[in-house]
C-alpha positions as CSV (number, residue, x, y, z in Angstrom):
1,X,146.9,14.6,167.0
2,X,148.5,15.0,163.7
3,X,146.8,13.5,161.0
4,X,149.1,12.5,158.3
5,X,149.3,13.3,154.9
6,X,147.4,9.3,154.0
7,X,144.1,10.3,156.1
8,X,143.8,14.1,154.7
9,X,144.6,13.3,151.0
10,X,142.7,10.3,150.8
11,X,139.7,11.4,153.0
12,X,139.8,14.3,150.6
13,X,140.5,12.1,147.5
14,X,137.5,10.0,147.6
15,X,135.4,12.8,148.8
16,X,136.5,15.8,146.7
17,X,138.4,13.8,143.8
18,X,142.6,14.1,144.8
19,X,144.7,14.0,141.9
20,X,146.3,10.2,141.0
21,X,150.1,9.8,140.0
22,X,151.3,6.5,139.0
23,X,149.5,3.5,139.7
24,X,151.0,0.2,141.8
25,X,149.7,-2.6,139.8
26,X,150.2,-5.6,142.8
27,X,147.8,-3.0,145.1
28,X,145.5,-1.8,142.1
29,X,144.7,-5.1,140.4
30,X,141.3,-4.1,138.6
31,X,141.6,-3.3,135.0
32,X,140.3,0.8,133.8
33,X,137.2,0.4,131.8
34,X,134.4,3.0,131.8
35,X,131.5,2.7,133.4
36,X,128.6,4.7,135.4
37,X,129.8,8.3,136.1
38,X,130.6,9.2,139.6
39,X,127.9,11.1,141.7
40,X,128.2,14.7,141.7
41,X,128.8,17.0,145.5
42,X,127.7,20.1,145.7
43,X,130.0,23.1,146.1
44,X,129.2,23.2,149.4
45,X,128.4,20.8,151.8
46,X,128.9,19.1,155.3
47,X,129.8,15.7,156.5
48,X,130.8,13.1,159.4
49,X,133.5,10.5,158.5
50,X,134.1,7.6,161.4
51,X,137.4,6.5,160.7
52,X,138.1,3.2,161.7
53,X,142.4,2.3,161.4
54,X,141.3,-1.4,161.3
55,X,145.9,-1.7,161.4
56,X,145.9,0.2,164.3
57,X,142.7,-0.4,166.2
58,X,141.9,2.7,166.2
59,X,138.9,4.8,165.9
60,X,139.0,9.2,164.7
61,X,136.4,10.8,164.0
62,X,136.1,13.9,161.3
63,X,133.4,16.5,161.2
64,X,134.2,18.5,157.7
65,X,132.6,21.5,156.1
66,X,133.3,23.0,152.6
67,X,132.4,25.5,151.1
68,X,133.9,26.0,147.3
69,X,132.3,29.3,146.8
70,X,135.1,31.1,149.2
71,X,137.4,28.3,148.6
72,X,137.8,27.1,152.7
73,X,137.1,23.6,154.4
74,X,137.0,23.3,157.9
75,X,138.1,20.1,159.3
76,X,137.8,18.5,163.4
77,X,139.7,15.5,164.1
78,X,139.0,13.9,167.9
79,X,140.7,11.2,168.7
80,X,140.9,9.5,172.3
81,X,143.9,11.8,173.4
82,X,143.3,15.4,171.5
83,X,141.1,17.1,169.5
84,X,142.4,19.0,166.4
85,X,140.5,22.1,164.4
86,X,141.9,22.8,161.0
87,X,141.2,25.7,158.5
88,X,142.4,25.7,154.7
89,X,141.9,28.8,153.3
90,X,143.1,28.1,149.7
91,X,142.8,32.0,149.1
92,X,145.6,32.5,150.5
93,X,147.7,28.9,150.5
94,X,147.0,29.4,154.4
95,X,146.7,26.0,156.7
96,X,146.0,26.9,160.4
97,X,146.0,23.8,162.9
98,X,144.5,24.3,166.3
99,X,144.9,21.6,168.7
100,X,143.5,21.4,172.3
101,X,144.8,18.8,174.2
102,X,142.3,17.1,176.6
103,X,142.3,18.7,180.5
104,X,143.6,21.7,178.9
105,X,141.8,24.9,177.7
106,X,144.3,26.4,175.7
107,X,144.6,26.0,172.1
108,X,147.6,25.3,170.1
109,X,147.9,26.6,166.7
110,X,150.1,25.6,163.8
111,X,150.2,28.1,161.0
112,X,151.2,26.2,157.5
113,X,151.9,27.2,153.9
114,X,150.0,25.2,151.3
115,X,153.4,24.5,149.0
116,X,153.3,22.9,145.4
117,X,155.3,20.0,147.0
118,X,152.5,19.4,149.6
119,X,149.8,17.0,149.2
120,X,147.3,19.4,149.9
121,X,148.4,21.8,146.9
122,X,147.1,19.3,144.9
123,X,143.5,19.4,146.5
124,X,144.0,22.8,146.4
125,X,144.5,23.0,142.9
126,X,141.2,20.3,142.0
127,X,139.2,22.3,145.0
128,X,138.9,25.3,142.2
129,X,137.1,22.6,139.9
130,X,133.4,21.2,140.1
131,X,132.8,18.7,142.6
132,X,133.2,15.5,141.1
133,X,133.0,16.6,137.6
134,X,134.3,14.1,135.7
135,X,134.6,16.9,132.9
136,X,137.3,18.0,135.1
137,X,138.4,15.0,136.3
138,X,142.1,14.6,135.0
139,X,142.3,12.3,131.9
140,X,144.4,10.0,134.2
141,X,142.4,10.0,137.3
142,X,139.4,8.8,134.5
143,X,141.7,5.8,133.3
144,X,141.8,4.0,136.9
145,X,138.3,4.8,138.0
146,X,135.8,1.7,138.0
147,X,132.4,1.3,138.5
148,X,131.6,-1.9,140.3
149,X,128.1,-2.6,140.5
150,X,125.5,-2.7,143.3
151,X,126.2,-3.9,147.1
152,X,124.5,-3.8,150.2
153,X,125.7,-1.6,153.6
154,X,124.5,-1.8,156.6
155,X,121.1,-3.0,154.7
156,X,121.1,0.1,152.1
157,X,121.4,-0.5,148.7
158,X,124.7,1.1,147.8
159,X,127.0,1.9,144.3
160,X,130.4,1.1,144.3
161,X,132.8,2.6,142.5
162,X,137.0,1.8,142.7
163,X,140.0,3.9,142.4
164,X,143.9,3.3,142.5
165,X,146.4,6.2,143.3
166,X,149.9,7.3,144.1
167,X,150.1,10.6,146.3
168,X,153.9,11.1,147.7
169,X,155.0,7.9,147.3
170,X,151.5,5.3,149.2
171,X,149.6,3.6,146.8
172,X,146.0,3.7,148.0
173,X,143.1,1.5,146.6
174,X,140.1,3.2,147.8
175,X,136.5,1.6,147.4
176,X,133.5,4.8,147.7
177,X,129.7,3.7,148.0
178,X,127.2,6.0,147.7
179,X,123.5,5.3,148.1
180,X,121.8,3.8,145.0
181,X,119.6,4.8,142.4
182,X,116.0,4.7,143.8
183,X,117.2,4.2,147.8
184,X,115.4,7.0,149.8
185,X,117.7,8.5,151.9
186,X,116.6,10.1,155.6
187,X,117.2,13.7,154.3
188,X,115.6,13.0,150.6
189,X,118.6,13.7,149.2
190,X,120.1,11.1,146.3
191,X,123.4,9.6,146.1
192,X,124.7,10.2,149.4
193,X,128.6,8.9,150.3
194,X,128.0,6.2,152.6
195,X,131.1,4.3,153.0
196,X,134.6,4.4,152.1
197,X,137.2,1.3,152.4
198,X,140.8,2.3,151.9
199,X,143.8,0.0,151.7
200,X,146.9,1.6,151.2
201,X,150.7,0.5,150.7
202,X,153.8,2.5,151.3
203,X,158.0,1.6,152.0
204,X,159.7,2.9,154.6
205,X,163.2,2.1,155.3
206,X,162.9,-0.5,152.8
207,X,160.1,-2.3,154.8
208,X,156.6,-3.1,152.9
209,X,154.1,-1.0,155.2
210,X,150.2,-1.9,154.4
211,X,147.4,-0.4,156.5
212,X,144.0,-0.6,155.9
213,X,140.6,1.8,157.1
214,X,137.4,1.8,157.1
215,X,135.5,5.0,156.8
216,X,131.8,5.4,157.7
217,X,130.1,8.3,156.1
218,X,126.7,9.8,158.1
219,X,125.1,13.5,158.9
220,X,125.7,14.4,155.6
221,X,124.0,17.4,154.7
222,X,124.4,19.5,151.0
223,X,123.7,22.7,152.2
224,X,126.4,25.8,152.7
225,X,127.9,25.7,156.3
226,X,127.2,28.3,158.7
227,X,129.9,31.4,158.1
228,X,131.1,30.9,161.4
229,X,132.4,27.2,161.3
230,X,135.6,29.1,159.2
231,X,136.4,31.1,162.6
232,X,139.6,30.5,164.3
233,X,138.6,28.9,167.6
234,X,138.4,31.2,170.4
235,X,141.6,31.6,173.0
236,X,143.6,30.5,169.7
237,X,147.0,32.8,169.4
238,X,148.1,32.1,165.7
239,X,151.6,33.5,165.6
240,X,152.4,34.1,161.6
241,X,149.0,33.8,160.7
242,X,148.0,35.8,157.2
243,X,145.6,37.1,158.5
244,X,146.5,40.9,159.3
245,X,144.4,43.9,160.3
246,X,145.3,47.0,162.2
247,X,143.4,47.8,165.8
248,X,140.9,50.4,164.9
249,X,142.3,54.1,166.8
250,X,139.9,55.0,169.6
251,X,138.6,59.0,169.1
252,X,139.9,61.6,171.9
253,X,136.2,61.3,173.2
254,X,133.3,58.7,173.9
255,X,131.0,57.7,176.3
256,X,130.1,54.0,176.6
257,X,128.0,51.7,178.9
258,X,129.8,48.6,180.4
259,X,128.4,45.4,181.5
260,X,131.0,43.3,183.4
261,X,130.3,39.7,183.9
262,X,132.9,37.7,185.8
263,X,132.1,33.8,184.8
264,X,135.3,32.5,187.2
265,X,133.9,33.7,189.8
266,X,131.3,31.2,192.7
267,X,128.6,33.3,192.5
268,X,128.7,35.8,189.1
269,X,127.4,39.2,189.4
270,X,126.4,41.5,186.5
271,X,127.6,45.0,187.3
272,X,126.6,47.9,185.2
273,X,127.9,51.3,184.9
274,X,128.4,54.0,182.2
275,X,131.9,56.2,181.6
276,X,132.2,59.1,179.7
277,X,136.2,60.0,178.5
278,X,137.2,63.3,177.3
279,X,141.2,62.3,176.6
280,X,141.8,66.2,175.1
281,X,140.7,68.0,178.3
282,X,141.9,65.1,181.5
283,X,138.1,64.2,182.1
284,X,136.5,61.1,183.1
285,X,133.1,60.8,184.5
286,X,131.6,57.6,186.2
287,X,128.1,56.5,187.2
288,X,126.9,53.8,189.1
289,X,124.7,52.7,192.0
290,X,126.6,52.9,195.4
291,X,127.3,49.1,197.0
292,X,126.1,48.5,199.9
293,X,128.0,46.9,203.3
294,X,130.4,46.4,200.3
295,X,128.4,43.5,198.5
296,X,128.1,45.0,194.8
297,X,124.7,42.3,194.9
298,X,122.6,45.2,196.9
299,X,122.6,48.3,195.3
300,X,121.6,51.7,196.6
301,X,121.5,54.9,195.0
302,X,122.9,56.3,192.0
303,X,126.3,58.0,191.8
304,X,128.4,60.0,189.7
305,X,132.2,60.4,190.2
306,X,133.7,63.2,188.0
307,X,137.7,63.5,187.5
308,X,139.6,66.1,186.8
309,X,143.3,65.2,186.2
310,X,144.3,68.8,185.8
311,X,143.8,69.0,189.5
312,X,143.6,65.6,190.5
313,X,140.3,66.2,192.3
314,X,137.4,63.5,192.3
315,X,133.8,64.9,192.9
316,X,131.4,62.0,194.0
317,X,127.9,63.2,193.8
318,X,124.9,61.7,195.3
319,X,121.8,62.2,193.0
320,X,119.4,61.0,195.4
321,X,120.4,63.6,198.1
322,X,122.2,65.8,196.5
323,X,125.6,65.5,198.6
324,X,129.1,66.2,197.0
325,X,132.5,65.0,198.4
326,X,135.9,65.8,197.3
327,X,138.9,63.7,197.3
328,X,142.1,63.1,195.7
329,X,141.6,60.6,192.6
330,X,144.5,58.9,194.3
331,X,142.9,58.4,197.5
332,X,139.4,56.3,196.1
333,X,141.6,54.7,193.3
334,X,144.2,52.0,193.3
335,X,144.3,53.1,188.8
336,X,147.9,54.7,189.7
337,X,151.2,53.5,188.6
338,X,155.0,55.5,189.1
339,X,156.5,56.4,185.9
340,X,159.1,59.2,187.0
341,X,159.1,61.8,189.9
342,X,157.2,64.8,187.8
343,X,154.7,63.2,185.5
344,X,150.5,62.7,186.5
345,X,148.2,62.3,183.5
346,X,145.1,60.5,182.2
347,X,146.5,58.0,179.6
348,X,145.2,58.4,176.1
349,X,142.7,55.9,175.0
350,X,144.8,53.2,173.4
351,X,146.6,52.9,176.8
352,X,143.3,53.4,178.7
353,X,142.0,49.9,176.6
354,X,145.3,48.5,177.7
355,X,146.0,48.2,173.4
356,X,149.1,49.7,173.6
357,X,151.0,46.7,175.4
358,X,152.1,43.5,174.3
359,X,151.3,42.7,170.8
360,X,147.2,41.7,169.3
361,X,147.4,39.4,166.3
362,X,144.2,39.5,164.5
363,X,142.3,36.5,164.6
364,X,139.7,37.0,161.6
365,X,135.9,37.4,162.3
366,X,133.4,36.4,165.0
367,X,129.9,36.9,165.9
368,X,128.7,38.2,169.3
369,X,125.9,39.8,170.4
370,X,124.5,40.0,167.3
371,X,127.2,42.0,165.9
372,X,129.9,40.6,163.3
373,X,133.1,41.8,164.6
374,X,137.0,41.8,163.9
375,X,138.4,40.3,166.7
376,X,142.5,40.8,168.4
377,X,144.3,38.1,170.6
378,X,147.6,38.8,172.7
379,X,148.8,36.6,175.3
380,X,150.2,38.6,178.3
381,X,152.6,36.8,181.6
382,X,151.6,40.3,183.4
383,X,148.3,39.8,184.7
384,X,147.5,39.4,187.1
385,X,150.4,40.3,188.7
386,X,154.2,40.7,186.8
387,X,155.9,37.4,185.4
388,X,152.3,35.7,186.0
389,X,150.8,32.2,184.4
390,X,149.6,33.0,180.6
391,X,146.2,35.0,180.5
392,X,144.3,35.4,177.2
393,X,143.1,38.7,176.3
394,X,140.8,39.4,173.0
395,X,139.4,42.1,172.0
396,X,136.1,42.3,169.7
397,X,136.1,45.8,167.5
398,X,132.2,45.9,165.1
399,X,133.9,44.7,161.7
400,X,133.4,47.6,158.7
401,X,129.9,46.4,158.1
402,X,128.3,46.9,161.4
403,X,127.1,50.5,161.9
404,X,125.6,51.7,165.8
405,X,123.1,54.6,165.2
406,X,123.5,56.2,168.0
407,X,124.2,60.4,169.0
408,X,124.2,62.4,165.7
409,X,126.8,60.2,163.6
410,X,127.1,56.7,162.7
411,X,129.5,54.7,164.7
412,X,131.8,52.3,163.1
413,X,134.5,49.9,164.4
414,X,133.5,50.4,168.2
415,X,134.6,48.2,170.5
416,X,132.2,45.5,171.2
417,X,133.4,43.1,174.2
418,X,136.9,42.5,176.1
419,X,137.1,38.7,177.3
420,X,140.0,38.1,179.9
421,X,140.9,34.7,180.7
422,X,143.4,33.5,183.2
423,X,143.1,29.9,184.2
424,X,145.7,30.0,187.6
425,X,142.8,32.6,189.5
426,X,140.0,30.9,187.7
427,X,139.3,34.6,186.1
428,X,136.9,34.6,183.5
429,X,135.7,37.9,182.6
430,X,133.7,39.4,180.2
431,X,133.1,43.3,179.7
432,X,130.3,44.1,177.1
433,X,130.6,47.6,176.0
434,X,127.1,49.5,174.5
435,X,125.7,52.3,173.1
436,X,129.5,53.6,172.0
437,X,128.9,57.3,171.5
438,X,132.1,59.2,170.2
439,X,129.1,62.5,170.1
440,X,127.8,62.7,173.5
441,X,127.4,66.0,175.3
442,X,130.7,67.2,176.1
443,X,129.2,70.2,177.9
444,X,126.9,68.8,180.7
445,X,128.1,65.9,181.4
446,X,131.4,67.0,183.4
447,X,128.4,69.7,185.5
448,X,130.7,69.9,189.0
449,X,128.6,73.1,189.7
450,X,126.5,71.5,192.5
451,X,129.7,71.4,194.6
452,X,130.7,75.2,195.4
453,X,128.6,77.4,197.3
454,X,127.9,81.2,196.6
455,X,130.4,82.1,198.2
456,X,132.7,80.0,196.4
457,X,132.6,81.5,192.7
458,X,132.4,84.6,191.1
459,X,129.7,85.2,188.1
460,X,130.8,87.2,185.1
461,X,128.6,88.0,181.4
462,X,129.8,89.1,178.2
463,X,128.6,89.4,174.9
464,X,129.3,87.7,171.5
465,X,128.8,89.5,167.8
466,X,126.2,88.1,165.7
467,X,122.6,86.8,165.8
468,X,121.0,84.5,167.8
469,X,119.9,81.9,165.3
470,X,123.3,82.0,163.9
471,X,125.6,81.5,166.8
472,X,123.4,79.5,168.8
473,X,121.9,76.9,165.8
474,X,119.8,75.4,168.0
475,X,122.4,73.7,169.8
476,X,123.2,75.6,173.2
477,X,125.1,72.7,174.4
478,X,127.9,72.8,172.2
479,X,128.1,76.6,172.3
480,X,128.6,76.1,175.7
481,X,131.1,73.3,175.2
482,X,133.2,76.3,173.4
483,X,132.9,79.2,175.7
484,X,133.9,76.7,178.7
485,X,137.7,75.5,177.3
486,X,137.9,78.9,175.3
487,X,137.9,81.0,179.0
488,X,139.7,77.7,180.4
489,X,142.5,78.2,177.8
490,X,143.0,82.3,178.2
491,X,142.7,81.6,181.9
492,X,145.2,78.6,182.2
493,X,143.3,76.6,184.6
494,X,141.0,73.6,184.3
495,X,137.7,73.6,182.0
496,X,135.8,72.6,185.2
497,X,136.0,75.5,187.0
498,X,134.1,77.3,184.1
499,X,130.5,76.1,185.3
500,X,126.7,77.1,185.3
501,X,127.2,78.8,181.6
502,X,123.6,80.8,180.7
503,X,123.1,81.6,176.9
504,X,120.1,84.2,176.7
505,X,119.4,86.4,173.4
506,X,120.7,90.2,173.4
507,X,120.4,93.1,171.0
508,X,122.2,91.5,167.7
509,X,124.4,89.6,170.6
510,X,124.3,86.2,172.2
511,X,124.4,87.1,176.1
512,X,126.8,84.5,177.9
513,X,127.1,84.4,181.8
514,X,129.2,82.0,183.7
515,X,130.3,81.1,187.1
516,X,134.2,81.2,188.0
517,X,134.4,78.1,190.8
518,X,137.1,78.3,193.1
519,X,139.8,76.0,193.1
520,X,139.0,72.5,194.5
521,X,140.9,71.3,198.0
522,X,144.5,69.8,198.0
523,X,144.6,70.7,194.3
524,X,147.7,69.0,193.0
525,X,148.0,71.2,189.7
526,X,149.1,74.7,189.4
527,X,145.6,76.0,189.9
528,X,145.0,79.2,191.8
529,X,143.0,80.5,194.7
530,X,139.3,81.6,192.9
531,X,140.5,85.6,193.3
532,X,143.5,85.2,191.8
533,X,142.1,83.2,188.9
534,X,139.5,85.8,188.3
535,X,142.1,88.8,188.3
536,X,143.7,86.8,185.8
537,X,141.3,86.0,183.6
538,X,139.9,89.5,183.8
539,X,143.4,91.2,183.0
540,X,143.6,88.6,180.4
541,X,140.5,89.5,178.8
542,X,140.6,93.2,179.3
543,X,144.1,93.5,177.6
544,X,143.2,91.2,174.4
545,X,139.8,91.1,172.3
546,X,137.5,88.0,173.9
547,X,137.6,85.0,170.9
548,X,135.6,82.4,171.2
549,X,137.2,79.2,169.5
550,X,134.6,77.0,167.9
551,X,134.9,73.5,167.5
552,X,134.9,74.2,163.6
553,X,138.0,76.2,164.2
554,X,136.1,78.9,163.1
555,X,136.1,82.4,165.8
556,X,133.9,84.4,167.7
557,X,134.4,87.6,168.8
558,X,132.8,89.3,171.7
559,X,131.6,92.7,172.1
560,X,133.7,95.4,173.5
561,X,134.1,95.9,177.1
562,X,131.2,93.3,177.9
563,X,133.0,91.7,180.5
564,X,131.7,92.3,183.4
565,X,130.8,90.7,187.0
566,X,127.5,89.9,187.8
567,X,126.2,89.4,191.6
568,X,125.7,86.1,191.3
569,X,124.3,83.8,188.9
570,X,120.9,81.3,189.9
571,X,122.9,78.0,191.0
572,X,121.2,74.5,193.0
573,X,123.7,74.4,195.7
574,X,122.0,73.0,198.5
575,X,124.7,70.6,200.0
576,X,128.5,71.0,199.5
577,X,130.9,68.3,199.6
578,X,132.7,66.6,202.8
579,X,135.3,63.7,203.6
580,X,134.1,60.8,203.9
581,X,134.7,56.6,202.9
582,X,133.7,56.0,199.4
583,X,131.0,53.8,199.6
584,X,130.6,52.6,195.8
585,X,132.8,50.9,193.6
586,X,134.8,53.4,192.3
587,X,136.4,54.0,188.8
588,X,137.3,51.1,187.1
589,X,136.1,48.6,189.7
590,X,134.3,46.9,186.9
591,X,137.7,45.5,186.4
592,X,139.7,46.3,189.5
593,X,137.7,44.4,191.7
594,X,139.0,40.4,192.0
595,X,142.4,40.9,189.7
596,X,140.6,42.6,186.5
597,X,142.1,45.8,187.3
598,X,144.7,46.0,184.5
599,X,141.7,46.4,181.9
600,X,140.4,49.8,182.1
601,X,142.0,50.5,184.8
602,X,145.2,52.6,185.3
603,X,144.1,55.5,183.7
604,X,147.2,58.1,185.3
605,X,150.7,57.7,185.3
606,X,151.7,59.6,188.4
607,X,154.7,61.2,190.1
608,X,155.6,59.6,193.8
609,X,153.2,59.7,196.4
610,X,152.7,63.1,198.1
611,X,150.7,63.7,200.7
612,X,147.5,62.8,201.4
613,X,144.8,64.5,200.6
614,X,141.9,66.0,203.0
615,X,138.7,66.7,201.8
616,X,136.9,69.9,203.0
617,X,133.2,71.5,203.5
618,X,132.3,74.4,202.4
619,X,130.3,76.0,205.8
620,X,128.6,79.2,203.5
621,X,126.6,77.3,201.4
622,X,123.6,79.4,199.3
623,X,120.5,78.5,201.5
């Protein structure tokens, strides 16, 4: 519905005090004299107007909230055919108009300038002045404005007062009661608007046009309006709104717990899991509780899928039995999609979030779960499938006031929830995100070590310059963090295969031992066999002084010649890994699973198809 420019001004004229031009005499008959002052609105305040078109036989109703102190006024209109939300933000000269048409979830939206030539600049202009101050009142609005005695309304005991005035070219004689002196209201409060009777005159096409409505005040209540009545509706795309704000960047590592809850589906399930990214170094990490008979409703035990993209190697460990298969990330995940014949990597968060496609508009603020948050909208024809029905994406990132204390430094802008609606598959998912942690344990959690057998590593020490205390600070994981993607550079191969790393306290030296892990089966990188690797690394190290980059970008040096092989380092490798069906619901099924797999999903852009890959046991297994 659009509500013309007769129903907002006036509405907003006897309410709020509209500006008056020049007068029609035939329409406005009553002479100006003063009389009792008008009541006084707060600056902020709510209402219900039923507005009856008595021309027209029409009924609309209005629900409006303003609030002077940040200069807004939120306005619904229903009517029998649509219903339409509208926001002024007077700030900014900004009118958005959403409109939702019955039998028809989305949300239109209308994004207006508040011009000098618009009726509404001229509310705009009074809406910066006290609520029916007559100190502010405009001399000529003053002249015309008539107190009329007592009457009675629907059996209350009401004061009348009269008003004529010309806004863009209607005459409009409007009659406002408010409750009188000494009635006792429901809500205690005095001098509430109870009614308003507008009759209004106008020419079109040189034909006399009268029309005449009466408005019913009720639920009128003088206290601020809830912060979140100003939100643009949810689902609403505002194309040209004001309101801009940059997607916050994502770090090149977090770890997060997701809750997925698809509310399309017949029967919704809650599934939980937790990820841990690493961007820098191609690592993902995954765990979850195993399906069973493939009904994610019956859980069974806890697993962890670790990826390496510099290999290409998933390692799916069991904690409850300590069992480890191998397989190609390929083979357990449909997360792949063909860019050119030579390319395979883990996209980089942004792309990983799916924020690099299609453009987000920022929609302003909104609360959920607790947390107030700057929320994105993009509509996208490409999900489900390409050239697809609308679906309505938004994304909810903590606003700059919401902190997460969580790991050793205080998270800000985290993302918060990822809401996917597409009507034509009945999809309705939401994906909470929690405890965001851009500080978690890089070290440990990618631990792969459990997988190879004695006889598939080799164990090497050496020894770093400088104190205990100083090098360590308390914090072996990080050291540990360093010495593992240090060796993984000078050795060109992935960090993983630098495992089980000891820190012990020497003579004036930190002693650091480490197992070498051989490379996984059907490696797709250009890892080498576990000997080869070693003589390389060995060479490497022997030929150039041993420099331990810190995260700090500070260096360590090592000792000279302490690089040396050990027999064989204490390692838990009671089971290996073998081929198998993947039983659980593998990376990304929070979203994969019933057409949500475009969320987090696709994590690799991949070369063609090669062939497939075979996972292997490893027969020699430490006993």
């Amino acid at each position: 519905m659009r509500f013309n420019a007769l129903l907002v001004a006036c509405t907003y004229c006897s309410l709020l005090i509209a500006a008056a031009a020049a007068v029609d005499p035939i329409v406005c008959s009553t002479s100006a004299k003063a009389g009792k002052p008008l009541p006084t609105l707060p600056k902020a305040y709510s209402i219900r107007l039923e507005v009856n078109e008595i021309t027209n036989n029409r009924t609309v109703e209005i629900h409006a909230h303003v609030d002077d102190r940040i200069e807004k006024v939120a306005v619904k209109v229903t009517s029998e055919l649509s219903s339409t939300f509208s926001i002024f933000d007077f700030n900014i000269s900004q009118l958005i108009i959403t409109e939702s048409v019955k039998d028809d979830d989305i949300n239109n939206c209308n994004v207006e300038k508040i011009t000098g030539d618009d009726v509404l600049a001229i509310f705009r202009h009074l809406f910066k002045l006290s609520k029916l101050n007559p100190a502010n009142i405009p001399k000529k609005y003053n002249d015309n404005l008539k107190y009329i005695g007592s009457y009675n309304v629907h059996g209350e005991i009401v004061e009348g007062w009269e008003v004529c005035d010309t806004i863009n070219k209607e005459t409009n004689k409007a009659t406002l009661y408010y409750s009188a002196d000494g009635w006792i209201t429901a809500s205690g409060v005095k001098h509430v608007p109870v009614r308003l009777h507008l009759i209004s005159q106008t020419t079109q096409n040189n034909k006399l046009i009268n029309n005449e409505y009466l408005i019913e005040f009720s639920d009128y209540n003088p206290t601020p309006p809830d912060y979140k009545i100003f939100e643009i509706p949810k689902e609403t795309y505002c194309k040209g709104s004001a309101y801009k704000k940059d997607l916050p960047k994502i770090r090149t590592a977090f770890s997060c717990g997701l809750e997925r809850i698809d509310l399309g589906a017949q029967y919704p399930v809650r599934i939980n899991q937790y990820e841990y990214y690493d961007f820098q170094k191609k690592l993902f990490r995954l765990d979850y509780f195993e399906n069973i008979k493939g009904n994610p409703g019956y859980l069974g035990g806890q697993l962890t899928q670790i990826h390496d993209y510099n290999t290409d190697t998933a390692y799916i460990i069991s904690k409850n039995n300590i069992k480890c298969e191998m397989k190609s990330i390929e083979e357990i995940s449909d997360l792949y999609r063909e860019i050119d014949d030579a390319k395979n990597r883990l996209k980089n968060s942004q792309e990983m979030l799916q924020l690099d496609k299609f453009k987000y508009i920022y929609e302003g603020q909104r609360t959920v779960r607790g947390i107030l948050c700057d929320v994105w909208i993009a509509h996208r024809d490409d999900y489900p499938l390409p050239k697809s029905s609308l679906s309505v994406w938004e994304w909810y990132f903590a606003s700059d006031d919401a902190v997460l204390d969580i790991g050793e430094r205080e998270e800000t802008n985290f993302p918060v929830r990822l809401e996917i609606k597409h009507d034509e598959s009945n999809t309705y998912a939401v994906l909470n995100i929690y405890n965001y942690d851009e500080d978690f344990q890089l070290y440990s959690t990618f631990d792969i070590d459990k997988c190879f057998g004695v006889n598939n590593r080799l164990d090497y020490s050496f020894e770093i310059i400088g104190s205990y205390d100083s090098i360590v600070n308390e914090d072996e994981e990080t050291l540990k963090y360093e010495i593992r993607f240090s060796l993984s550079e000078i050795g060109k191969m992935s960090p993983l295969r630098i495992s089980n790393i000891q820190i012990d306290e020497g003579e004036n030296t930190v002693v650091a031992s480490f197992s070498l892990l051989d490379v996984p089966p059907g490696n797709k990188g250009n890892e080498t066999d576990l000997h080869t690797a070693a003589a390389k690394l060995v060479n490497e190290i022997s030929n150039n002084e041993l420099v331990i980059t810190r995260t700090d970008n500070s260096k360590l040096k090592t000792k000279l010649n302490s690089f040396k092989k050990v027999i064989s380092l204490t390692a838990d490798t009671t089971s290996g890994y073998s081929p198998g069906s993947m039983a659980g619901i593998g990376i990304g099924m929070l979203l994969v699973g019933s057409l949500i797999g475009y969320v987090v999903g696709k994590f690799i852009v991949k070369r063609k198809k090669e062939a497939a890959f075979k996972g292997m046991r490893f027969e020699n297994l430490e006993k």
